[in-house]
KOLGU-4560 file (N, C-alpha, C; in nm, 3 decimals, padded with zeros to 5 digits):
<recs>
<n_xx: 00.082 n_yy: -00.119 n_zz: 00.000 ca_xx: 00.000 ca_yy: 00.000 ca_zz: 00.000 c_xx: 00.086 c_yy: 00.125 c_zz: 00.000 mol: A seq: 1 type: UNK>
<n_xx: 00.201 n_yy: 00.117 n_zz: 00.086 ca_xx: 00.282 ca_yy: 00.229 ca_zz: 00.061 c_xx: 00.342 c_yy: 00.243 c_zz: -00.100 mol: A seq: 2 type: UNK>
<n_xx: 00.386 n_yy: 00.119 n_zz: -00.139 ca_xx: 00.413 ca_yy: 00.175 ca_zz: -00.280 c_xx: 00.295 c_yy: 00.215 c_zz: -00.359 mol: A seq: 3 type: UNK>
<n_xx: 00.177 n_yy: 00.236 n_zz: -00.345 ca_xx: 00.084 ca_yy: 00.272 ca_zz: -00.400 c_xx: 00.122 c_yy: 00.469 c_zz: -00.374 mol: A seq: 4 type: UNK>
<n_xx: 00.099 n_yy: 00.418 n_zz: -00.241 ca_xx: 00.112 ca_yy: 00.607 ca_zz: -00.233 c_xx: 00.234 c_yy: 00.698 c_zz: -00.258 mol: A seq: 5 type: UNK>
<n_xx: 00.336 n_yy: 00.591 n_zz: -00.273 ca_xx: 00.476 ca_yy: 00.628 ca_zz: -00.318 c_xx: 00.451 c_yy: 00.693 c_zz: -00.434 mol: A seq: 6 type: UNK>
<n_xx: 00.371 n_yy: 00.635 n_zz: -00.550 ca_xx: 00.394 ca_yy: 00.636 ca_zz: -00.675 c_xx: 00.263 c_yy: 00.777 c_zz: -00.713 mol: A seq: 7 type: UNK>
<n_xx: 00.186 n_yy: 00.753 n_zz: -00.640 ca_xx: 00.117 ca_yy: 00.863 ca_zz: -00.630 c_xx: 00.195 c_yy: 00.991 c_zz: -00.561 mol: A seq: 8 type: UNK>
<n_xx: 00.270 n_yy: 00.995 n_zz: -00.531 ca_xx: 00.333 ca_yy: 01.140 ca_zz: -00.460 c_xx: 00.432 c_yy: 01.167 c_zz: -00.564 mol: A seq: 9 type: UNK>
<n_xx: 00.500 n_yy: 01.062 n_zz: -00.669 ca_xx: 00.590 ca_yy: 01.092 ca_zz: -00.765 c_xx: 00.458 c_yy: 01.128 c_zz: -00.857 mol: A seq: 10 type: UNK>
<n_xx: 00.338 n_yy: 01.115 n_zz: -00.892 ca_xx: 00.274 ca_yy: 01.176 ca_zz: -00.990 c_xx: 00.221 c_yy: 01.288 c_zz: -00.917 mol: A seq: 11 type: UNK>
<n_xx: 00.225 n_yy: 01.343 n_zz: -00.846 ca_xx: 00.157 ca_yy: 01.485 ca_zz: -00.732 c_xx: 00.264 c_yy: 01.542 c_zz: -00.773 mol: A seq: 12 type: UNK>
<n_xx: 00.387 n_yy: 01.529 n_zz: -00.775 ca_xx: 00.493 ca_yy: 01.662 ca_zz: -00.792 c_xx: 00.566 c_yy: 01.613 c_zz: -00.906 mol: A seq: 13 type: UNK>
<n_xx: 00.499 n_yy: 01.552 n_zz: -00.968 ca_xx: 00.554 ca_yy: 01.616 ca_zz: -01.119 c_xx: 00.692 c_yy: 01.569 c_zz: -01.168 mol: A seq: 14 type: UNK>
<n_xx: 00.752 n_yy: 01.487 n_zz: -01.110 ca_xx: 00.862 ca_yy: 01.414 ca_zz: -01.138 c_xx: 00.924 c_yy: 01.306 c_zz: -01.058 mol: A seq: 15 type: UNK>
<n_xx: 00.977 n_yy: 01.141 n_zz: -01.093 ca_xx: 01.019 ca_yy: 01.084 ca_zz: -01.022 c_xx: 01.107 c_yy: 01.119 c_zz: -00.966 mol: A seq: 16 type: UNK>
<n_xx: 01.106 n_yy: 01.045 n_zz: -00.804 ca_xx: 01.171 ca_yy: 01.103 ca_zz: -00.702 c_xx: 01.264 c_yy: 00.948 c_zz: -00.666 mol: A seq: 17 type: UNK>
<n_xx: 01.375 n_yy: 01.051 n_zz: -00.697 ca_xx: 01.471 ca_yy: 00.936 ca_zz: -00.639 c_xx: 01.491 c_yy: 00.861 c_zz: -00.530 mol: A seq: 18 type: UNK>
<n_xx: 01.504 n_yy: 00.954 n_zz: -00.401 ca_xx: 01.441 ca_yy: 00.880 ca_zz: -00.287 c_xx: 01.347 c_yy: 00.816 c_zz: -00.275 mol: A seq: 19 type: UNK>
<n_xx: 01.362 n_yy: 00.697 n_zz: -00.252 ca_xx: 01.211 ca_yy: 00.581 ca_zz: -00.277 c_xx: 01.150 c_yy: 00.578 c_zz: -00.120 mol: A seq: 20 type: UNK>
<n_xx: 01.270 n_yy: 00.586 n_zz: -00.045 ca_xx: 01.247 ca_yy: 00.662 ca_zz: 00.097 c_xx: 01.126 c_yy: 00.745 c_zz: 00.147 mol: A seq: 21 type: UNK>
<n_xx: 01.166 n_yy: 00.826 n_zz: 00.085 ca_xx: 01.100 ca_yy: 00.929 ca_zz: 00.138 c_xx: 00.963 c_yy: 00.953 c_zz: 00.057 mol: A seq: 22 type: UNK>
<n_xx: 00.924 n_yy: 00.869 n_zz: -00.020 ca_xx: 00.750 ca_yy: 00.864 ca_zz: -00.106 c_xx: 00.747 c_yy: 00.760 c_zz: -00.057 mol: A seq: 23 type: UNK>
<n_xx: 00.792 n_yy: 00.679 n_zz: 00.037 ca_xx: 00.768 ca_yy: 00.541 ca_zz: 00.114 c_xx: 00.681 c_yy: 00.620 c_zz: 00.253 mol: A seq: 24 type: UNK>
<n_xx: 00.780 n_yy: 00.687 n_zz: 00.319 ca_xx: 00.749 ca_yy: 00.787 ca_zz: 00.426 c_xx: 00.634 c_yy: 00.845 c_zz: 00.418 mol: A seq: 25 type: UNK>
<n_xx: 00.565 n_yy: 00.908 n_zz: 00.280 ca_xx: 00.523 ca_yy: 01.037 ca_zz: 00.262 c_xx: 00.389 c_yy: 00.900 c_zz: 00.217 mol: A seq: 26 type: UNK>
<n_xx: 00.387 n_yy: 00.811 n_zz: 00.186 ca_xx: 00.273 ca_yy: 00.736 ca_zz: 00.190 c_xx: 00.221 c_yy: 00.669 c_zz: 00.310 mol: A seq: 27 type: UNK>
<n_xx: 00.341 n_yy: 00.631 n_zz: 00.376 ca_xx: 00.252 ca_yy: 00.564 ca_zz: 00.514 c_xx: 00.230 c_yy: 00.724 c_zz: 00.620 mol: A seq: 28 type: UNK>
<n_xx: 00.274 n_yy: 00.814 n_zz: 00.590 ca_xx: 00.195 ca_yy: 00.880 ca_zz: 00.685 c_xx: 00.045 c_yy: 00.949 c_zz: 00.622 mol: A seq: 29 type: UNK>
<n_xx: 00.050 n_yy: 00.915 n_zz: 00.489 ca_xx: -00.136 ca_yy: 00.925 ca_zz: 00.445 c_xx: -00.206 c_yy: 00.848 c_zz: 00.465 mol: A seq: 30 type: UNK>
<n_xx: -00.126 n_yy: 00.706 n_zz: 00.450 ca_xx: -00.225 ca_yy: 00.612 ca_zz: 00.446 c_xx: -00.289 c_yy: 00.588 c_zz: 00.641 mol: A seq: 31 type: UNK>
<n_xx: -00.175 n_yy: 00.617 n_zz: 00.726 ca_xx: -00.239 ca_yy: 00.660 ca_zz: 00.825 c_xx: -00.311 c_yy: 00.766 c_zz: 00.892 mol: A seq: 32 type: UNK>
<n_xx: -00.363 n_yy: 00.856 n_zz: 00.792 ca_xx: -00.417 ca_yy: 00.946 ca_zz: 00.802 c_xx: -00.574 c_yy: 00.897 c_zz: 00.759 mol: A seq: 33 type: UNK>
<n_xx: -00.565 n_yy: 00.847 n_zz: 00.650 ca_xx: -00.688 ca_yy: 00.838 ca_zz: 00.562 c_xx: -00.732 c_yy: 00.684 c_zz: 00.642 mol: A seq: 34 type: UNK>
<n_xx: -00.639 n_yy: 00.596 n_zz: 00.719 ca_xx: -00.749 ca_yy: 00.477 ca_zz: 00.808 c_xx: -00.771 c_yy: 00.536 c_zz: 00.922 mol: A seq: 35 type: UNK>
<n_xx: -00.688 n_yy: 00.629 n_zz: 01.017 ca_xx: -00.740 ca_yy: 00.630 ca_zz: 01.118 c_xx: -00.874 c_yy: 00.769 c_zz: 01.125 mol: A seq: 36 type: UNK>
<n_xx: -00.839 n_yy: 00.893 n_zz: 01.049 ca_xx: -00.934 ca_yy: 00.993 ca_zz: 01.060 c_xx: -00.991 c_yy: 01.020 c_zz: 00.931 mol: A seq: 37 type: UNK>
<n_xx: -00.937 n_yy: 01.005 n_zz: 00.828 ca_xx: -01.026 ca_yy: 00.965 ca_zz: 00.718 c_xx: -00.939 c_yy: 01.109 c_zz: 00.618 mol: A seq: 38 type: UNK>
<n_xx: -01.036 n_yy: 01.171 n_zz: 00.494 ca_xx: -01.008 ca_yy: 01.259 ca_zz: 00.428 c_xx: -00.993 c_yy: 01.404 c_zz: 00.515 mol: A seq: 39 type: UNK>
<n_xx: -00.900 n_yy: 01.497 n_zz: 00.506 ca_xx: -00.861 ca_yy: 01.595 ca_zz: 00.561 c_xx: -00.894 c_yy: 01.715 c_zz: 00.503 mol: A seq: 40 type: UNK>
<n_xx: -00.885 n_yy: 01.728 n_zz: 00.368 ca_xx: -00.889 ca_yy: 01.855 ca_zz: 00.322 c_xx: -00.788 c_yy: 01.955 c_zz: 00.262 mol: A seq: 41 type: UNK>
<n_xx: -00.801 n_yy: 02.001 n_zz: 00.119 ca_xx: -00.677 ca_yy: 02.081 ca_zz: 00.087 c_xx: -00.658 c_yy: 02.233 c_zz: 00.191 mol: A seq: 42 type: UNK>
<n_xx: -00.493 n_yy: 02.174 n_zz: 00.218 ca_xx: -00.437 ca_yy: 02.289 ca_zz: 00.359 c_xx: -00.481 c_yy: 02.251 c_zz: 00.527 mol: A seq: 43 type: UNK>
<n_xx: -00.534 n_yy: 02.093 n_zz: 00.561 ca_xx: -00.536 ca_yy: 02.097 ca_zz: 00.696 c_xx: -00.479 c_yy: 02.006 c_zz: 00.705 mol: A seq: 44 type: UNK>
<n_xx: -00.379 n_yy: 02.010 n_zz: 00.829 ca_xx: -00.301 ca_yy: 01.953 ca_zz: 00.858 c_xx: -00.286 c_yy: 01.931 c_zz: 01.025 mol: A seq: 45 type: UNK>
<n_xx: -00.270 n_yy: 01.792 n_zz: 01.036 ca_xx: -00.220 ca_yy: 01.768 ca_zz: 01.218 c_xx: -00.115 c_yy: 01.670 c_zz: 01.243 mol: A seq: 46 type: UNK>
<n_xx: -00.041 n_yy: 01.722 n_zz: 01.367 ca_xx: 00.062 ca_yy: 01.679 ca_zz: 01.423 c_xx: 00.024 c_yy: 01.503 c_zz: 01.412 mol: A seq: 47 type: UNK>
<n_xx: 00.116 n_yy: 01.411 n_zz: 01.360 ca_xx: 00.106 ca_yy: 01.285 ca_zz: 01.378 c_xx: 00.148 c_yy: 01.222 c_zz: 01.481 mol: A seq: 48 type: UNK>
<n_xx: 00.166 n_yy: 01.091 n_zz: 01.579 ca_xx: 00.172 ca_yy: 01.066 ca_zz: 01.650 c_xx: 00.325 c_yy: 01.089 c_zz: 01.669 mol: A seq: 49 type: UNK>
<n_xx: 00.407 n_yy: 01.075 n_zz: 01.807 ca_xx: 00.540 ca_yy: 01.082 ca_zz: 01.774 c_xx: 00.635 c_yy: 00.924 c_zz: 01.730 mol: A seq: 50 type: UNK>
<n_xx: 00.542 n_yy: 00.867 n_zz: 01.827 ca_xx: 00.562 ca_yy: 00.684 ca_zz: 01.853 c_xx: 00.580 c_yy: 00.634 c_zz: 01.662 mol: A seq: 51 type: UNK>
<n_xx: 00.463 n_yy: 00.700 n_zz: 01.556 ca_xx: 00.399 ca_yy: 00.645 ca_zz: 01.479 c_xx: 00.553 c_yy: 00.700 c_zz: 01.368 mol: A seq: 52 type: UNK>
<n_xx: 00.573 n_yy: 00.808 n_zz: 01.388 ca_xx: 00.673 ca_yy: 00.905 ca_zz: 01.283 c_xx: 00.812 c_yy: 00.847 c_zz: 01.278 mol: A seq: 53 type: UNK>
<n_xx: 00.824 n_yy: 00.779 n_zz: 01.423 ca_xx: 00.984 ca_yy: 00.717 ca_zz: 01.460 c_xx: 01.012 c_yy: 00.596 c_zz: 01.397 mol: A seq: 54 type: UNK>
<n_xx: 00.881 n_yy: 00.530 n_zz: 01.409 ca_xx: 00.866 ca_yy: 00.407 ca_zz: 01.367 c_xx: 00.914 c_yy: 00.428 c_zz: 01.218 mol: A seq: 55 type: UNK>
<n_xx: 00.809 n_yy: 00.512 n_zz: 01.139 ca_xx: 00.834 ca_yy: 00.517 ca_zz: 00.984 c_xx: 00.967 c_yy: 00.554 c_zz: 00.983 mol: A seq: 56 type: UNK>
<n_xx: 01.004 n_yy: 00.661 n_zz: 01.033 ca_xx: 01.177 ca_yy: 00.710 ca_zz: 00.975 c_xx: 01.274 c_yy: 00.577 c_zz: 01.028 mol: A seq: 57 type: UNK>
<n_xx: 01.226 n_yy: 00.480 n_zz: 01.131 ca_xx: 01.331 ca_yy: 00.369 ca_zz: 01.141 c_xx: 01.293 c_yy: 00.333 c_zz: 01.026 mol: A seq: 58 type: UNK>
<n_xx: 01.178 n_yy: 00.218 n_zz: 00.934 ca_xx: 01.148 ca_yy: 00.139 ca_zz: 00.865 c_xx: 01.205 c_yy: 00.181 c_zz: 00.716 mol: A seq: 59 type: UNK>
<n_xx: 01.203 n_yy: 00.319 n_zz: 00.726 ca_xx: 01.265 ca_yy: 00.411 ca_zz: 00.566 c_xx: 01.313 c_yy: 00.505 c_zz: 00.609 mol: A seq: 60 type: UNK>
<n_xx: 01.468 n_yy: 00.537 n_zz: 00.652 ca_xx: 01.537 ca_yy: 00.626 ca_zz: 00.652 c_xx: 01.539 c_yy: 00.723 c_zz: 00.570 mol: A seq: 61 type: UNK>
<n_xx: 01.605 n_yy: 00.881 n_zz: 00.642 ca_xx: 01.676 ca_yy: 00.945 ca_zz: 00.541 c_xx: 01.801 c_yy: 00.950 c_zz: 00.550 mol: A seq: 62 type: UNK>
<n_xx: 01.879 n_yy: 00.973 n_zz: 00.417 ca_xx: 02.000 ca_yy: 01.012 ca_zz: 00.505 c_xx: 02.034 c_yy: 01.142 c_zz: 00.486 mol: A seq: 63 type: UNK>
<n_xx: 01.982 n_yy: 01.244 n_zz: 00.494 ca_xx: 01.961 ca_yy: 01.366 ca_zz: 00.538 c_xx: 01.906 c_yy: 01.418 c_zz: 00.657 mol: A seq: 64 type: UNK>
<n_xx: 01.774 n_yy: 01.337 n_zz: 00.693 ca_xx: 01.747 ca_yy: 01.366 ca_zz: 00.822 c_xx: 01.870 c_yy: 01.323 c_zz: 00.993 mol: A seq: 65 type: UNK>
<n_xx: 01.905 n_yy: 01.458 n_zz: 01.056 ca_xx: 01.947 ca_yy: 01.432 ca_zz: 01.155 c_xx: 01.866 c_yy: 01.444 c_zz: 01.291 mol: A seq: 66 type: UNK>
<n_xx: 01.769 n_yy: 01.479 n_zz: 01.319 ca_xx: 01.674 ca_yy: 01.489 ca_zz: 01.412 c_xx: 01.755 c_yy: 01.645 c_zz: 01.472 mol: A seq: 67 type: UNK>
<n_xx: 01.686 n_yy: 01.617 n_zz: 01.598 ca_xx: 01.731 ca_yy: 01.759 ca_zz: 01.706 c_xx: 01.907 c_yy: 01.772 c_zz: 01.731 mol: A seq: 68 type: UNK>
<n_xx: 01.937 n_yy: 01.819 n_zz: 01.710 ca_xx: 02.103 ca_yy: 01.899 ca_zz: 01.740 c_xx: 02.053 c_yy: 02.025 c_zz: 01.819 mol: A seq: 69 type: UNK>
<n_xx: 02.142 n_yy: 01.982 n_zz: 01.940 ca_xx: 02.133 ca_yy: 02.131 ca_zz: 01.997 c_xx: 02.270 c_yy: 02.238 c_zz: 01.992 mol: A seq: 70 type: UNK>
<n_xx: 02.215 n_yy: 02.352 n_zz: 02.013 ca_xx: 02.329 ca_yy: 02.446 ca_zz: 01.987 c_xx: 02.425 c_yy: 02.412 c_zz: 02.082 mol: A seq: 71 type: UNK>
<n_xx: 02.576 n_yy: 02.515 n_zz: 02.014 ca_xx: 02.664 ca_yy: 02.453 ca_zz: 02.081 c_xx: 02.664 c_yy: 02.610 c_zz: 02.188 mol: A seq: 72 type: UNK>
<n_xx: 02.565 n_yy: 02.770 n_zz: 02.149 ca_xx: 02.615 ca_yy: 02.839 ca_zz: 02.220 c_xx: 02.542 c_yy: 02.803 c_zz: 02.342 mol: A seq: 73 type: UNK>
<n_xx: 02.617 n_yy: 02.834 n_zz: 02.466 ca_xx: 02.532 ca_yy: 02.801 ca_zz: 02.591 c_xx: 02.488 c_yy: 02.957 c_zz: 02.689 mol: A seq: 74 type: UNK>
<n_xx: 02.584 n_yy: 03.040 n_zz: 02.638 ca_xx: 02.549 ca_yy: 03.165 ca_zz: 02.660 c_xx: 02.535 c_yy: 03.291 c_zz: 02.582 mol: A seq: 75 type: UNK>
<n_xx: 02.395 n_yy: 03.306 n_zz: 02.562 ca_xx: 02.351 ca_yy: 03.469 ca_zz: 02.423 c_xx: 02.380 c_yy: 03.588 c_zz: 02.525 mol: A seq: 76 type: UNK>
</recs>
C-alpha cells in the first residue's frame, strides 16, 4: 500500500523522485491518516503521532534527516 502512495506522490509533484524513501514515508503517513481519521482537506493539517513518525523514519530512513542537534552556544 505504501508503494501505492509512493507512486502517487511521484505523480503529485511532477517528477520521479529518487528517494524511494521518502515517497515510502510520505505514503505511510497518508495512508495513516486516511485509516485512522479519514479525508482531511486541501491545507489541513495535524501533528502525527510521535511513537507512529519514529517508527516510519526507522522502517525508511533518510539520510539527510538528523533529528534535534542542539546548539553549541550556551550563553547569548
Amino acid at each position: 500500500a505504501t508503494k501505492a502512495a509512493a507512486h502517487m506522490f511521484s505523480m503529485m509533484s511532477g517528477e520521479e523522485v529518487p528517494d524511494t524513501n521518502k515517497s515510502r514515508r510520505y505514503g505511510a503517513y497518508r495512508l495513516f491518516i486516511a485509516s485512522s481519521i479519514g479525508h482531511l482537506g486541501k491545507g489541513i493539517r495535524i501533528r502525527l503521532p510521535s511513537c507512529f513518525v519514529r517508527a516510519v523514519r526507522d522502517r525508511w530512513p533518510s539520510p539527510n534527516y538528523t533529528g534535534f542537534a542542539s546548539s553549541e552556544l550556551t550563553d547569548i
